[in-house]
N, C-alpha and C positions, 0 to 999 in steps of 0.2 A: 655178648655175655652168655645166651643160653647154651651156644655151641660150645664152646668153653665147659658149661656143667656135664652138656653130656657125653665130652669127649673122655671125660674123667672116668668115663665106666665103657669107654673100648679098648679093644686092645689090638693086634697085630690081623691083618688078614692075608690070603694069598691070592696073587694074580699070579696067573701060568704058573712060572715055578719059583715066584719069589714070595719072600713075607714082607711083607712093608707095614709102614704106619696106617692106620685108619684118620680120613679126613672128614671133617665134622663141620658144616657151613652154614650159614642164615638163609633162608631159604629166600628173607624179603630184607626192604629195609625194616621191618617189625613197628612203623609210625602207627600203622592203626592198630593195634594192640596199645600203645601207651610206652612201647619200648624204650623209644628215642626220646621220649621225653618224659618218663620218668626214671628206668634202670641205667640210661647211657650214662647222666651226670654222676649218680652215685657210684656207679658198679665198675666203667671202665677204668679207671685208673687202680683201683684195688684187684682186680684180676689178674693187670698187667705187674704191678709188684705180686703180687702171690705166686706167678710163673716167675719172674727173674729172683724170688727166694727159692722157690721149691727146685730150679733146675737149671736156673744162670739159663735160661730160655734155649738151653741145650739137650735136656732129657725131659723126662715124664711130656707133658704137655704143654703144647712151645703153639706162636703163634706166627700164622703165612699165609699167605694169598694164595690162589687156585692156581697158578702160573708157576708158582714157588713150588708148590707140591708137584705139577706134572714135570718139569724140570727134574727135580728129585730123586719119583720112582724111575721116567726115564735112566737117568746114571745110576741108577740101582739095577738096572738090566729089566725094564717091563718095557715094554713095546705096547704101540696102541691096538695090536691085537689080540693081546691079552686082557684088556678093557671090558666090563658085562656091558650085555648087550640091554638099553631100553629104549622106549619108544613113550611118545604119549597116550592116556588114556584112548582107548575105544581106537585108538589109530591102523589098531592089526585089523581089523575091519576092513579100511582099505583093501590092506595089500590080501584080505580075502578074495577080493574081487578083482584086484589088477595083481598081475604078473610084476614085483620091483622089478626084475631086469629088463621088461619090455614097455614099462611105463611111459607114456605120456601124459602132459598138462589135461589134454581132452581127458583121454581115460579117468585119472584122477579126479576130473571135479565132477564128470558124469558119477564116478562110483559116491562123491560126497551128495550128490543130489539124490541120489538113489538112497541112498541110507537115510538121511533128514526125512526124507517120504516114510520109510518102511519102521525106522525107530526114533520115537521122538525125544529119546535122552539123547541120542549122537549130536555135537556138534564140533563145530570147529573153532570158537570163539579166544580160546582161551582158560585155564584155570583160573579160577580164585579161591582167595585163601578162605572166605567165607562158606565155600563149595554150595552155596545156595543164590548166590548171582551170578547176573549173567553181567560180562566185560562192556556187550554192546547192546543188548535188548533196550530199546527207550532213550540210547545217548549217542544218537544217529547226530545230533547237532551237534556235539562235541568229536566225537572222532572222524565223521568227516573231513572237518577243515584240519585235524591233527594230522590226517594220510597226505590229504593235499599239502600243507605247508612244508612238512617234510619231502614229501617229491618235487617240490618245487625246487629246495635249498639243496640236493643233491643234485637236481639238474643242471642248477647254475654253478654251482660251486666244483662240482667233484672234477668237471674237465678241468676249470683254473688250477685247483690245488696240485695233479698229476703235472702240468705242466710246470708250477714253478710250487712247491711246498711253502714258500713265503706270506703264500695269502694269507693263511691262516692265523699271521699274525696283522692282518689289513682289520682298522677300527669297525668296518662294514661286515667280513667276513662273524667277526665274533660277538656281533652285534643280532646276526641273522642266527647263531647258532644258538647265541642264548636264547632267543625267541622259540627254538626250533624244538629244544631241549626242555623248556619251560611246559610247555603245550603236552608234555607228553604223559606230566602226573598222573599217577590213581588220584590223586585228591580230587579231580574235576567228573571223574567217575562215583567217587565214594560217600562226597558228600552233598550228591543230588541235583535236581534242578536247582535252578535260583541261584542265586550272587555267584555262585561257583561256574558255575557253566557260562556264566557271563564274563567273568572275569579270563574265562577260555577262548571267548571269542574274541574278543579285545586284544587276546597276546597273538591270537591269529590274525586280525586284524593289522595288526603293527606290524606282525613277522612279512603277513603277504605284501603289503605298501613298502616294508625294504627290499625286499627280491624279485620287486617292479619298476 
């Protein structure tokens, strides 16, 4: 819905030497603001008719997936080297210190060590949308077993699947994935110690006793 508002006031931009449409995205699923569960029921169905009156979902402001758009501008003649260039926060920092084209794993996490030491705003954790927490500071008991179960479930599965693509429909496979995929909410981050972070370990619990 918000994307929708403020696509209404962009207009055409250029990559290399083309103009194309501007693309306007949810940056999150918007639950912790109150999105989803107050704007989504009232607002998405009136949006979607407001676009199929104002432009038969052909002109003005039409609605598409990120895949739909680069598809798109590709056959519009933009190449992915006309694409701007970003990076994440405080990331150029790094490459102050290591050469990208001569980089290594060592180098790199030498130069992130070096920086955590020297500036204590740098880190590596992650954005949030709060820009005042941090992703992992204090919920070491929740995203541990989140890394492990998930490497666990690629370890056993990812060689099956390459071999015969059918697993994926095996009652066990999609059983370990839901667990896998369960485990991975902000909700078990956002809403604290307590029931939540238990109810994390439980879904790890179950996920790891299936992928054993």
């Amino acid at each position: 819905m918000q994307p929708y508002f403020e696509a209404k006031g962009w207009g055409r931009q250029t990559l290399g030497d083309r103009t194309i449409p501007s693309l306007v995205t949810q940056i999150a699923d918007g639950e912790n603001g109150g999105v989803m569960m107050n704007e989504f029921p009232r607002d998405f169905p009136r949006i979607w008719q407001e676009i199929r009156q104002q432009g038969d979902g052909r002109s003005g402001v039409v609605g598409l997936n990120g895949t739909e758009y680069l598809e798109m501008i590709t056959a519009a003649g933009v190449s992915p080297e006309d694409y701007p260039t970003c990076q994440a926060v405080q990331q150029h920092q790094i490459w102050q210190r290591v050469n990208p084209e001569e980089a290594t794993s060592a180098a790199v996490e030498q130069a992130i060590q070096d920086l955590k030491q020297t500036d204590h705003r740098f880190h590596m954790d992650g954005a949030s949308w709060t820009n005042n927490l941090s992703w992992v500071a204090g919920y070491e008991n929740v995203l541990e077993p989140m890394n492990q179960l998930s490497a666990a479930f690629h370890q056993k599965y990812d060689p099956l699947v390459q071999s015969d693509p059918n697993v994926t429909q095996r009652p066990d496979y999609q059983e370990a994935l839901l667990y896998n995929l369960l485990l991975q909410t902000s909700c078990f981050r956002y809403w604290g110690q307590g029931a939540w972070t238990e109810y994390a370990r439980e879904i790890y619990r179950r996920g790891a006793a299936l992928l054993t």
